[in-house]
PDB file with one MODEL, atoms N, CA, C and O in Angstrom:
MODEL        1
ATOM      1  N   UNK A   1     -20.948  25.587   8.271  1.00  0.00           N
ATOM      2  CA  UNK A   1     -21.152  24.320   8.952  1.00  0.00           C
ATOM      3  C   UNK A   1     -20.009  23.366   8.595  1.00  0.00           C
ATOM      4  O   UNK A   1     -19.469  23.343   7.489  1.00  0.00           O
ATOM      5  N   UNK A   2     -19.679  22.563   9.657  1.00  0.00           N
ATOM      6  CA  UNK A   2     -18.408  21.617   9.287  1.00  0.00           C
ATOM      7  C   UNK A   2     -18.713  19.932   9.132  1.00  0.00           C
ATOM      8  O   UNK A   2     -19.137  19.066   9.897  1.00  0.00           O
ATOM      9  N   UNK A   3     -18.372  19.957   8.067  1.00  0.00           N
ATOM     10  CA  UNK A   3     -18.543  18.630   7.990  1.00  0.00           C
ATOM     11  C   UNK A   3     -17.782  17.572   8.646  1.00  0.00           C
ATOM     12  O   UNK A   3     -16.552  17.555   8.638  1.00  0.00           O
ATOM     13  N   UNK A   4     -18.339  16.894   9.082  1.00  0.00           N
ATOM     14  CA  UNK A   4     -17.749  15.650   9.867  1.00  0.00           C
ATOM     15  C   UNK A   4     -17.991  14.291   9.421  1.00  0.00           C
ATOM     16  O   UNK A   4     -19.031  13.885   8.901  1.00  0.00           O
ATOM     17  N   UNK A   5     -16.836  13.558   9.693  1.00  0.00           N
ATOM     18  CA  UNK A   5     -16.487  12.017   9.220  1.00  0.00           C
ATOM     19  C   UNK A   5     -17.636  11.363  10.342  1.00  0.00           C
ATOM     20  O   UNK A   5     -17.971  11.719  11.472  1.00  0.00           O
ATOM     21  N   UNK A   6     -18.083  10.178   9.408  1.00  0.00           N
ATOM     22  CA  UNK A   6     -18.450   8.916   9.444  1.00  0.00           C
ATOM     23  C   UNK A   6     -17.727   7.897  10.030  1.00  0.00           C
ATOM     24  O   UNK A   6     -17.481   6.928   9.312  1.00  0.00           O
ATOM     25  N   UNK A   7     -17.330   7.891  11.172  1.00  0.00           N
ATOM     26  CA  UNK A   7     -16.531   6.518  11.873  1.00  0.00           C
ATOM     27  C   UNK A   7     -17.381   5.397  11.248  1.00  0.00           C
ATOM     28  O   UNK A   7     -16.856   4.600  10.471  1.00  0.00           O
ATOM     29  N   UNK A   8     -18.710   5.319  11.576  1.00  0.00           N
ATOM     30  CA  UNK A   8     -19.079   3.644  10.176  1.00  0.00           C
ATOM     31  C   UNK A   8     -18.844   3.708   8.950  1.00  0.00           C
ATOM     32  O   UNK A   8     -18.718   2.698   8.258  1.00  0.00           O
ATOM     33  N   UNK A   9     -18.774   4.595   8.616  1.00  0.00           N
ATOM     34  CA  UNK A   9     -18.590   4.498   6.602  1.00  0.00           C
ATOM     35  C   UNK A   9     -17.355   4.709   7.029  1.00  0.00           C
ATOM     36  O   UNK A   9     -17.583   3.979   7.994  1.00  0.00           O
ATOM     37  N   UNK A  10     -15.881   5.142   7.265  1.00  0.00           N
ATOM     38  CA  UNK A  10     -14.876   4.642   7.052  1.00  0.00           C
ATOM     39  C   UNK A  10     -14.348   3.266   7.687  1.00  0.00           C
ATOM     40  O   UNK A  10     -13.394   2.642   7.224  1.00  0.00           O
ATOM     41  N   UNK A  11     -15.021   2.916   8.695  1.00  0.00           N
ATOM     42  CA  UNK A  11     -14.486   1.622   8.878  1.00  0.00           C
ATOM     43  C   UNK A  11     -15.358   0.415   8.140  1.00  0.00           C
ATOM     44  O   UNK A  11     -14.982  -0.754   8.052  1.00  0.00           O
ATOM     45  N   UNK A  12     -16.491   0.904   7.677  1.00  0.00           N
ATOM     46  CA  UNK A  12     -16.624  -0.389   6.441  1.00  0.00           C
ATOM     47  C   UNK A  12     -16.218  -0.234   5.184  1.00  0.00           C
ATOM     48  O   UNK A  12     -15.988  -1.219   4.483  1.00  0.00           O
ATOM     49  N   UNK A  13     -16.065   1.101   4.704  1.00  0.00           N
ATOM     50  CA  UNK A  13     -14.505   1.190   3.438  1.00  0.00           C
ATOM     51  C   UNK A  13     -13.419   0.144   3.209  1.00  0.00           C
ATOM     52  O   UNK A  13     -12.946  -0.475   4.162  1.00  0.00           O
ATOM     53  N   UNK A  14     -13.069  -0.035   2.103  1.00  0.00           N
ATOM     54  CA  UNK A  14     -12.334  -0.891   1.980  1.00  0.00           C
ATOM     55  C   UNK A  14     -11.003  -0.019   2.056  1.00  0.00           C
ATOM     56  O   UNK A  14     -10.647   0.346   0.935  1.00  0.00           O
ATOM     57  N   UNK A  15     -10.244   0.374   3.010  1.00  0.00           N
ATOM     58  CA  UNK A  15      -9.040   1.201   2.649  1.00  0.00           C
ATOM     59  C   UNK A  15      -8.090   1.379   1.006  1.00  0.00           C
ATOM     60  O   UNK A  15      -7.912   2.299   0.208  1.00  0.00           O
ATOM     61  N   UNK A  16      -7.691   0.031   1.102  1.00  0.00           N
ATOM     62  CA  UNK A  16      -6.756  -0.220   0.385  1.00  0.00           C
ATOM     63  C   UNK A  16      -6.940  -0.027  -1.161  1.00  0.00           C
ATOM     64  O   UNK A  16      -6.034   0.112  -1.983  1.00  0.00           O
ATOM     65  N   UNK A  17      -8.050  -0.042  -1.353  1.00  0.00           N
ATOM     66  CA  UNK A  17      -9.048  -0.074  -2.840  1.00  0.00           C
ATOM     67  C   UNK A  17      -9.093   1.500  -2.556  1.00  0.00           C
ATOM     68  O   UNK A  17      -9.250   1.947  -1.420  1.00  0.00           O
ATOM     69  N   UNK A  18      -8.929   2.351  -3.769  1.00  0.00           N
ATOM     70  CA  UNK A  18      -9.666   3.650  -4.298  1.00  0.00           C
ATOM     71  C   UNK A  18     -11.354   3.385  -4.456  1.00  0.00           C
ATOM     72  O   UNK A  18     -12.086   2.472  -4.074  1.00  0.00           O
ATOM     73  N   UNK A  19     -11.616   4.786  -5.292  1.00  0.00           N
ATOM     74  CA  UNK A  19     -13.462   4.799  -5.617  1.00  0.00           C
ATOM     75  C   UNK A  19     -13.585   3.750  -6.376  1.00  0.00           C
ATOM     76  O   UNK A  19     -12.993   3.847  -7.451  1.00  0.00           O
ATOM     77  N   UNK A  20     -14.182   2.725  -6.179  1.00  0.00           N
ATOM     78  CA  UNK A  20     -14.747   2.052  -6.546  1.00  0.00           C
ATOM     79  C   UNK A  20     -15.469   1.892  -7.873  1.00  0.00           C
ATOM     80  O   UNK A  20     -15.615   0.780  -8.381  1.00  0.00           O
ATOM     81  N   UNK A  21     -15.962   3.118  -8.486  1.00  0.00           N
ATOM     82  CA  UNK A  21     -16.730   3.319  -9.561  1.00  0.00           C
ATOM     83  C   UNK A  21     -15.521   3.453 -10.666  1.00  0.00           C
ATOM     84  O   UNK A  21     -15.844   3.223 -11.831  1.00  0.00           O
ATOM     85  N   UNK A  22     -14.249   3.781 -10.415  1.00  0.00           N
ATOM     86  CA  UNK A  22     -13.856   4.482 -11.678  1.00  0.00           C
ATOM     87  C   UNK A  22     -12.410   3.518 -11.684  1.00  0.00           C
ATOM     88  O   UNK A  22     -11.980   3.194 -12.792  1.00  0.00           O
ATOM     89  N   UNK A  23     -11.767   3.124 -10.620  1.00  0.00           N
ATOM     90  CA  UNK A  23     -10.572   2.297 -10.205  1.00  0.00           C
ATOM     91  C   UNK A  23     -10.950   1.046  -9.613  1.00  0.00           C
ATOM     92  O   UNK A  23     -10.047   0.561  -8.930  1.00  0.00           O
ATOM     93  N   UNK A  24     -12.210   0.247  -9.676  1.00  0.00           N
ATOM     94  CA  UNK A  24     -12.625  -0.650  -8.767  1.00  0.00           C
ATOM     95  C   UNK A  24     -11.212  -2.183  -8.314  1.00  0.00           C
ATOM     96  O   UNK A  24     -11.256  -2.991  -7.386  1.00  0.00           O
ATOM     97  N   UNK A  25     -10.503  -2.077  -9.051  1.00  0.00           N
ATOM     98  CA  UNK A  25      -8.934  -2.959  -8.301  1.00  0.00           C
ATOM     99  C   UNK A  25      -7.645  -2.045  -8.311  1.00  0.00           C
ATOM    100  O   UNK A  25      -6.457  -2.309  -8.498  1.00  0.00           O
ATOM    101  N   UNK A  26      -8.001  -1.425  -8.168  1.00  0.00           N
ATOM    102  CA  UNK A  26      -6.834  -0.037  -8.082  1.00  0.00           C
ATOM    103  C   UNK A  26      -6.361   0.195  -6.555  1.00  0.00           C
ATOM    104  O   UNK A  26      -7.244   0.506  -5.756  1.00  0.00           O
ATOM    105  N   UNK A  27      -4.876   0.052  -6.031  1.00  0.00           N
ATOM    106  CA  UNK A  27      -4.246   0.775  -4.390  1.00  0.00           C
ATOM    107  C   UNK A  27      -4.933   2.235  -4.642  1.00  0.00           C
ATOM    108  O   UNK A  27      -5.428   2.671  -5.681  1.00  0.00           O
ATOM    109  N   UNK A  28      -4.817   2.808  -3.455  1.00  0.00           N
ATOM    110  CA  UNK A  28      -5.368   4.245  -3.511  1.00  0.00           C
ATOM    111  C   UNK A  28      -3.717   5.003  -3.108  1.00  0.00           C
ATOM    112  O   UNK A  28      -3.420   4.741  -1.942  1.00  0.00           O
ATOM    113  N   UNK A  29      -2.977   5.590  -3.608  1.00  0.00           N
ATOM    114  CA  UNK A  29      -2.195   6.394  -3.401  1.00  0.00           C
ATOM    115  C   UNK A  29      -0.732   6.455  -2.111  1.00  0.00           C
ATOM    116  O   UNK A  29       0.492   6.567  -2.190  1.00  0.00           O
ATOM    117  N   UNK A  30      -1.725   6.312  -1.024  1.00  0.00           N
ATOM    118  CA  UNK A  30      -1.205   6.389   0.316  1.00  0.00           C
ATOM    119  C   UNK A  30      -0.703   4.724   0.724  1.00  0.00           C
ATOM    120  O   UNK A  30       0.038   4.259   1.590  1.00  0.00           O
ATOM    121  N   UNK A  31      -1.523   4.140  -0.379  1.00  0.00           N
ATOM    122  CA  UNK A  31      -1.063   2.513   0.631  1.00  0.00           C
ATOM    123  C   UNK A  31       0.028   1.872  -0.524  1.00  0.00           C
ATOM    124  O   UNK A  31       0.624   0.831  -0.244  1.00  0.00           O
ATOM    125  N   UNK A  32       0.274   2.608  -1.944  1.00  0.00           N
ATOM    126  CA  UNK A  32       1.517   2.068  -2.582  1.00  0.00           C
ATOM    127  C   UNK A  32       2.835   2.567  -2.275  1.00  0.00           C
ATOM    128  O   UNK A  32       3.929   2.034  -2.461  1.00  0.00           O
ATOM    129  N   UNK A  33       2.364   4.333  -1.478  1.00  0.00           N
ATOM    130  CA  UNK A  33       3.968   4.616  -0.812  1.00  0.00           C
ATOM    131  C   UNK A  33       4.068   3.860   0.570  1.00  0.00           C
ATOM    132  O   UNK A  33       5.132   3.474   1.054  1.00  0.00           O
ATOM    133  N   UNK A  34       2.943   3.714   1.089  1.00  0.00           N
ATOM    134  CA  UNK A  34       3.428   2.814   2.360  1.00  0.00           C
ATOM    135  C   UNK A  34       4.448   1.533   1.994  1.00  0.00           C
ATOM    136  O   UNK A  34       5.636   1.249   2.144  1.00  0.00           O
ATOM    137  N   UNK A  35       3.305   0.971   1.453  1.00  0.00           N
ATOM    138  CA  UNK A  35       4.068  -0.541   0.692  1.00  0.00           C
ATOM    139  C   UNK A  35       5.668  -0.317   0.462  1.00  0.00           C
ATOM    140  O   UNK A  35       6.781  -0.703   0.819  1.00  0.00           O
ATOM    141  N   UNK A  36       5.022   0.525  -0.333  1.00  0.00           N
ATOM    142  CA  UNK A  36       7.467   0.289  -0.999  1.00  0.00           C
ATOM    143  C   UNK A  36       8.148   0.936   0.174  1.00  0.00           C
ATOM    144  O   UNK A  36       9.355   0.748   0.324  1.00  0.00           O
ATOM    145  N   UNK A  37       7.521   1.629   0.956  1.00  0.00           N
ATOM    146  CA  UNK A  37       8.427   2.133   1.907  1.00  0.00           C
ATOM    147  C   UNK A  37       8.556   0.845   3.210  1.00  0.00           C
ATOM    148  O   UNK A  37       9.610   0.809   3.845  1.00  0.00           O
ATOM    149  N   UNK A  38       7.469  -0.142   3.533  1.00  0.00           N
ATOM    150  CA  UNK A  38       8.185  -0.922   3.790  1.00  0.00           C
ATOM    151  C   UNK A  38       9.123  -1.790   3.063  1.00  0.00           C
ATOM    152  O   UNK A  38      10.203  -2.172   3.515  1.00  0.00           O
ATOM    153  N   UNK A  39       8.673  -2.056   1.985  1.00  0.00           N
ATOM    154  CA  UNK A  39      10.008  -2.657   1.163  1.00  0.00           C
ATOM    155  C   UNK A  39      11.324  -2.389   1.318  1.00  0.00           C
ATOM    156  O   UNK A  39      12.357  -3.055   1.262  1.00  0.00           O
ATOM    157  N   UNK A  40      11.031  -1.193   1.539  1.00  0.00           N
ATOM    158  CA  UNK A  40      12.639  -0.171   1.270  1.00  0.00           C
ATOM    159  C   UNK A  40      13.560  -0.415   2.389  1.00  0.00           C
ATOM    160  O   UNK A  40      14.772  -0.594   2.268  1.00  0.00           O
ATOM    161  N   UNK A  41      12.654  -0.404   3.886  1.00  0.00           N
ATOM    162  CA  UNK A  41      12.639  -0.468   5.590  1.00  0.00           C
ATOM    163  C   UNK A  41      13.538  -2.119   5.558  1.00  0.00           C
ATOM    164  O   UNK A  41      14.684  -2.374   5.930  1.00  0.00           O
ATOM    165  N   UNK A  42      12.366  -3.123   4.893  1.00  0.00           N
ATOM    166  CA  UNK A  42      12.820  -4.103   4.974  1.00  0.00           C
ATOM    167  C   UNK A  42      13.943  -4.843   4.200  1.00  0.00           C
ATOM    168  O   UNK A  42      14.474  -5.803   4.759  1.00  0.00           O
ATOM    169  N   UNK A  43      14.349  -4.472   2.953  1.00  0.00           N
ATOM    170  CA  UNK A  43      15.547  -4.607   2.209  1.00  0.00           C
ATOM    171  C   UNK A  43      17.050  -4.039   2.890  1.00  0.00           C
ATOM    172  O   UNK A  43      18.171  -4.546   2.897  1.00  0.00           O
ATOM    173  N   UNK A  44      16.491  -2.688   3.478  1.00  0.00           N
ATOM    174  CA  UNK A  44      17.678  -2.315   4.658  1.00  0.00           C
ATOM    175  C   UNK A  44      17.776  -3.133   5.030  1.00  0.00           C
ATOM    176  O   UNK A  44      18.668  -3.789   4.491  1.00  0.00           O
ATOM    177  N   UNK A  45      17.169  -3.712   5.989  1.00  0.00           N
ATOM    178  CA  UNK A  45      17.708  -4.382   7.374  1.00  0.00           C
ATOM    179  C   UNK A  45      18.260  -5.495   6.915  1.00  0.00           C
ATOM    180  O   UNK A  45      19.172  -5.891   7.641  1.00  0.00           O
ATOM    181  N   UNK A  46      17.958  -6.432   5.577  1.00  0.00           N
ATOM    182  CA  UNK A  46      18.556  -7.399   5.110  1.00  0.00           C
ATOM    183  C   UNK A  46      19.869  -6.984   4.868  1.00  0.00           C
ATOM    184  O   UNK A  46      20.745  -7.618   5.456  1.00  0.00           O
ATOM    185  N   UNK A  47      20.281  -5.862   3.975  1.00  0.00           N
ATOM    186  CA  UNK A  47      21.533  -5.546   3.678  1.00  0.00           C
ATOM    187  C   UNK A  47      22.427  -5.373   4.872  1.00  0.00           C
ATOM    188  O   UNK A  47      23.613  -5.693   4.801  1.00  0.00           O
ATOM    189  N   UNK A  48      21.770  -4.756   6.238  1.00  0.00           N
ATOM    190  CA  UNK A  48      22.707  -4.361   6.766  1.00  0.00           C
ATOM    191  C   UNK A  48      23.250  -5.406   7.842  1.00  0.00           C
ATOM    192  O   UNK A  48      24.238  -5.090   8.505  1.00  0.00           O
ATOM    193  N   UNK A  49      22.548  -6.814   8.061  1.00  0.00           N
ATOM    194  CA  UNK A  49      22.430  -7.883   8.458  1.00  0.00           C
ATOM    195  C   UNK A  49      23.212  -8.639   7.892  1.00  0.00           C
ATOM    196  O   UNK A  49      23.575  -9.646   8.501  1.00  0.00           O
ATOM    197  N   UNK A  50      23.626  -8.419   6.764  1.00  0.00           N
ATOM    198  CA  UNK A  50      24.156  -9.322   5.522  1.00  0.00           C
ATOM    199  C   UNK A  50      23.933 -10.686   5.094  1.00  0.00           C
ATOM    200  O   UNK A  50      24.643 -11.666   4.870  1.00  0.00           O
ATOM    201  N   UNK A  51      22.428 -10.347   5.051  1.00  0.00           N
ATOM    202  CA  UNK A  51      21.393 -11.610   4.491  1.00  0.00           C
ATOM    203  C   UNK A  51      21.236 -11.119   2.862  1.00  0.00           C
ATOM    204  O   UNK A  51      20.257 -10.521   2.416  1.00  0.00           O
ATOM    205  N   UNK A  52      22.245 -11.453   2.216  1.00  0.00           N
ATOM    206  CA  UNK A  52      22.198 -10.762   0.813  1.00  0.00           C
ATOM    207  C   UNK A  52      21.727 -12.042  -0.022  1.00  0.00           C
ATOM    208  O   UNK A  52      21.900 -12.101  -1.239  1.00  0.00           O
ATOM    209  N   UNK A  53      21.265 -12.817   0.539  1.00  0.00           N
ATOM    210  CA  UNK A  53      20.692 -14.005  -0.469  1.00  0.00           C
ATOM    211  C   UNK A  53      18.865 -13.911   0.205  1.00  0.00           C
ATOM    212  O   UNK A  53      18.053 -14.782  -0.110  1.00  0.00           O
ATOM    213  N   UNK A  54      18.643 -13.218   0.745  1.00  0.00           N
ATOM    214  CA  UNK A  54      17.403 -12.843   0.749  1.00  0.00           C
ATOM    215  C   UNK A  54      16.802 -11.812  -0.263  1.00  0.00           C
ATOM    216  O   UNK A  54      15.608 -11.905  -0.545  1.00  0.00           O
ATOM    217  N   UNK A  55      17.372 -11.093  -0.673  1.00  0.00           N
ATOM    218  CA  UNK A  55      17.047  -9.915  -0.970  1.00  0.00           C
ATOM    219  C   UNK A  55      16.212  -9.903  -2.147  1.00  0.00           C
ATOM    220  O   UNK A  55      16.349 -10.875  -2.890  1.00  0.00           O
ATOM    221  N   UNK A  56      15.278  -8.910  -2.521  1.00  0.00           N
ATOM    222  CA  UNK A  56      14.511  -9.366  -3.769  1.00  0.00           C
ATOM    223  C   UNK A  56      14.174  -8.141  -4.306  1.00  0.00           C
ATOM    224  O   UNK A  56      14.270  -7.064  -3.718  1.00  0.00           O
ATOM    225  N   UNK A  57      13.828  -8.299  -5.291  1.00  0.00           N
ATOM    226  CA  UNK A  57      13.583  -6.509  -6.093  1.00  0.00           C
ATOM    227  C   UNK A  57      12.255  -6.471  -6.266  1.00  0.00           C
ATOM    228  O   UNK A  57      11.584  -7.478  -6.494  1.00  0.00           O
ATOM    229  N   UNK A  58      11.736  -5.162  -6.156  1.00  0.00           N
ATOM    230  CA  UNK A  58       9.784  -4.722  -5.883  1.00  0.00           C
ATOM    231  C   UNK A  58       9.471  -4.621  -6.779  1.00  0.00           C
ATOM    232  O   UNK A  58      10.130  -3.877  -7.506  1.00  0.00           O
ATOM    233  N   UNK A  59       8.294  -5.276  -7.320  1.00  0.00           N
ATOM    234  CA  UNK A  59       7.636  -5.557  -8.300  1.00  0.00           C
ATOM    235  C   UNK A  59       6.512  -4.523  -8.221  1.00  0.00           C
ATOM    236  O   UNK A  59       5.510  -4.643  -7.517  1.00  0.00           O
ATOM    237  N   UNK A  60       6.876  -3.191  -9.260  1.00  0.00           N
ATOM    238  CA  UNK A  60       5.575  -2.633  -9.681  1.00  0.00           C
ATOM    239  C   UNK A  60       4.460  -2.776 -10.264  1.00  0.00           C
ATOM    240  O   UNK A  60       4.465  -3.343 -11.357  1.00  0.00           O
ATOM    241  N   UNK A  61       3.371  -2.366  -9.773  1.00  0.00           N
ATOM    242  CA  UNK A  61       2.435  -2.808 -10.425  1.00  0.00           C
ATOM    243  C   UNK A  61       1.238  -1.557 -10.748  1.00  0.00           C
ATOM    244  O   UNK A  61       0.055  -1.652 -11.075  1.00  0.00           O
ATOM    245  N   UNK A  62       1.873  -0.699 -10.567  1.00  0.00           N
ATOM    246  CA  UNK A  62       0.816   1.005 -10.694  1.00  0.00           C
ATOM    247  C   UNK A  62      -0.266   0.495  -9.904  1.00  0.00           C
ATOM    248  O   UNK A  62      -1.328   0.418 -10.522  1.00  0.00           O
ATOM    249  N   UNK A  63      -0.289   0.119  -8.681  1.00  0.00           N
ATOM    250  CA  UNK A  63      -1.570   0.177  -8.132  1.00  0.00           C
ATOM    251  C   UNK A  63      -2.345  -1.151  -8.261  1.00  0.00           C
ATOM    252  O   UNK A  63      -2.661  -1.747  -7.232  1.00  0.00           O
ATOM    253  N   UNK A  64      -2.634  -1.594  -9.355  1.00  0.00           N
ATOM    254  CA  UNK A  64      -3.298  -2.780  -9.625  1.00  0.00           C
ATOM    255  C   UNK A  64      -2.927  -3.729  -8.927  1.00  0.00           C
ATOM    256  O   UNK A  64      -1.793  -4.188  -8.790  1.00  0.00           O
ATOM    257  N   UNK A  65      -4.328  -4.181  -8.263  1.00  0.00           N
ATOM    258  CA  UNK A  65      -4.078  -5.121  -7.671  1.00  0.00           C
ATOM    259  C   UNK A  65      -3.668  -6.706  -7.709  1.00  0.00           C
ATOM    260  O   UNK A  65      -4.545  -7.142  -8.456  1.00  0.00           O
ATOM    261  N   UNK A  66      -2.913  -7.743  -7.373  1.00  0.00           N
ATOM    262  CA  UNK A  66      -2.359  -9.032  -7.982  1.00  0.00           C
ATOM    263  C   UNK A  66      -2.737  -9.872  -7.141  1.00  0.00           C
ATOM    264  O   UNK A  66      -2.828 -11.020  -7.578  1.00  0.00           O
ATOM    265  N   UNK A  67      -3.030  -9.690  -5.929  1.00  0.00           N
ATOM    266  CA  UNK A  67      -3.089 -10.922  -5.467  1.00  0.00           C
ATOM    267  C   UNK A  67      -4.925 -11.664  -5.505  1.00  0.00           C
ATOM    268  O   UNK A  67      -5.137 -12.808  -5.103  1.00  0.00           O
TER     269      UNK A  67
ENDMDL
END
């Protein structure tokens, strides 16, 4: 038998948050390479624009959440 997804339980999931029980302010994996990869996307386009007084360096944070 195949198990099948929950369209309501993933769209009331909080994506961005992991399990809850064990990481409850923790990114989950997929959304800290997204993140820096826009970083990365968007620091290009500054450099290649030559907006070099924009530019800023990515602040790691293993996941944990800051804001």
């Amino acid at each position: 038998m195949k198990n099948h997804k929950d369209p309501r339980k993933e769209k009331l999931k909080d994506f961005r948050k992991g399990i809850k029980s064990v990481h409850f302010n923790k990114e989950i994996k997929e959304i800290r390479k997204s993140d820096y990869r826009n970083y990365r996307t968007q620091m290009k386009r500054l450099l290649r624009s030559g907006k070099y007084e924009l530019l800023r360096g990515y602040k790691r944070t293993s996941g944990w959440l800051t804001w």
